[in-house]
C-alpha positions in Angstrom: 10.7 -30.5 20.7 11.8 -33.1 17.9 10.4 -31.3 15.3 12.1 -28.2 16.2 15.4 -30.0 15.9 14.3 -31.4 12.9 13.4 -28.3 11.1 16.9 -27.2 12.8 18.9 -29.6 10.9 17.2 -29.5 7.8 17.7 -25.6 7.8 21.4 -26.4 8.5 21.7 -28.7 5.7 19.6 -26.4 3.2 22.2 -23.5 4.6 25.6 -25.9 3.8 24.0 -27.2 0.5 23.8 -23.8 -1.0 27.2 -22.4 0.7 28.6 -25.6 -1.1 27.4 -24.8 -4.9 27.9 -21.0 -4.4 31.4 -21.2 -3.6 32.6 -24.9 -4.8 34.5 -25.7 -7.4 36.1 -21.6 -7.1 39.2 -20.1 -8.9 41.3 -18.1 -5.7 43.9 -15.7 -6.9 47.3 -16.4 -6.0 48.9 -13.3 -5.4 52.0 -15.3 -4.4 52.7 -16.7 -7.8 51.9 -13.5 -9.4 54.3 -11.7 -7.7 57.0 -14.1 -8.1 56.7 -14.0 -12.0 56.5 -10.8 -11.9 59.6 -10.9 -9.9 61.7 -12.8 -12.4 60.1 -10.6 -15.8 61.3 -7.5 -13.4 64.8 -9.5 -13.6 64.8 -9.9 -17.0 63.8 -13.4 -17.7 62.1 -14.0 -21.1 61.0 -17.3 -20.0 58.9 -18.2 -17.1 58.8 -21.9 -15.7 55.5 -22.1 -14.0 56.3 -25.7 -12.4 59.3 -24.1 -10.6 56.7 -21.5 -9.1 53.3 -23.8 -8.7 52.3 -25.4 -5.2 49.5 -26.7 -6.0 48.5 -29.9 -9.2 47.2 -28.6 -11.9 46.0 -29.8 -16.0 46.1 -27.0 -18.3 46.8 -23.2 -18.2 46.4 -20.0 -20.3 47.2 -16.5 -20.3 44.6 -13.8 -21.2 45.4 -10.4 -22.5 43.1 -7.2 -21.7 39.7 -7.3 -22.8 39.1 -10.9 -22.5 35.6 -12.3 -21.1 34.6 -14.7 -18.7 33.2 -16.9 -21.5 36.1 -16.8 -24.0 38.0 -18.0 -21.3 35.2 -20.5 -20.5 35.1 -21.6 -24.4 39.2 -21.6 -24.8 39.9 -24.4 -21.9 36.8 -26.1 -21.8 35.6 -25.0 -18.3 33.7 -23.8 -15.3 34.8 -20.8 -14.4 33.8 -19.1 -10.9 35.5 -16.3 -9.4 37.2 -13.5 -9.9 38.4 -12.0 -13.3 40.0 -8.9 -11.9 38.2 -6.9 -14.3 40.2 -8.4 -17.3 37.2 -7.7 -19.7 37.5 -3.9 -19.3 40.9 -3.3 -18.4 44.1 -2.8 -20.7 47.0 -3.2 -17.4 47.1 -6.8 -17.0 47.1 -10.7 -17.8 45.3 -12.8 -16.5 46.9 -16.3 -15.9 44.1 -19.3 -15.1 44.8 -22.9 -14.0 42.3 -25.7 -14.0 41.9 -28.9 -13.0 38.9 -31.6 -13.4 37.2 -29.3 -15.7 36.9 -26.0 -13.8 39.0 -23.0 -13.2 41.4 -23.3 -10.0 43.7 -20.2 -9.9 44.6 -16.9 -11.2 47.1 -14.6 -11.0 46.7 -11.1 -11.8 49.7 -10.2 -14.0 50.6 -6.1 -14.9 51.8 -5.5 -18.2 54.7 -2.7 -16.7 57.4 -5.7 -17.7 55.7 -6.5 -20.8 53.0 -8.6 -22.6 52.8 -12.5 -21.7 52.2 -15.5 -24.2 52.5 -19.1 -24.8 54.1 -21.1 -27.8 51.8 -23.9 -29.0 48.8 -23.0 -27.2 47.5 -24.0 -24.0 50.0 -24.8 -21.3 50.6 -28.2 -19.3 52.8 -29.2 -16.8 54.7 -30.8 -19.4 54.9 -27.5 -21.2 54.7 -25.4 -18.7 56.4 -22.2 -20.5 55.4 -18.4 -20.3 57.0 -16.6 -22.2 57.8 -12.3 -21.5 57.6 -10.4 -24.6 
């Protein structure tokens, strides 16, 4: 009976271990912030304060245009990145917007190019330059 409960909680913890690395450390897209960018570009705001718009602490941020892989984004901010890329690397409609924190990718949000193109001036953003900018 005691090694059944053994093997039971040794499967359990084998089990949580690997849920743990495959989903830890995970961008999630924040469809919430995308739309309200989106919102204020449909409104005709050249310039987009994303520590207005952010709930959550964050380091660094980019924007990626269409066509951009997993590991240039990777390379560019120095990070993990695990989750979804919306299919940036073959599709021309959208930006992709990434957050990290601690050295791996937190958020995205999927931004659509019907209001225009988005950039940064000076590179990578921080919450002290928090920027985007509509073009």
């Amino acid at each position: 009976m005691l090694r059944k409960w053994l093997l039971g909680i040794a499967a359990a913890v084998i089990i949580f271990t690997m849920l743990i690395l495959l989903l830890g450390n995970r961008a999630t897209e924040d469809t919430l912030l995308a739309k309200n960018i989106m919102e204020q570009a449909n409104g005709g705001s050249k310039i987009v304060s994303l520590n207005q718009l952010t709930t959550f602490d964050w380091e660094k941020a980019q924007v990626y245009g269409p066509y951009t892989t997993r590991d240039a984004i990777e390379v560019t901010m120095d990070i993990q990145f695990k989750g979804s890329t919306s299919g940036i690397d073959v599709r021309e409609d959208i930006f992709l917007l990434v957050f990290a924190k601690e050295g791996h990718a937190i958020k995205t949000a999927v931004l659509y190019r019907k209001v225009g193109d988005y950039t940064t001036k000076g590179g990578m953003l921080t919450p002290e330059n928090d920027l985007l900018y509509i073009e």
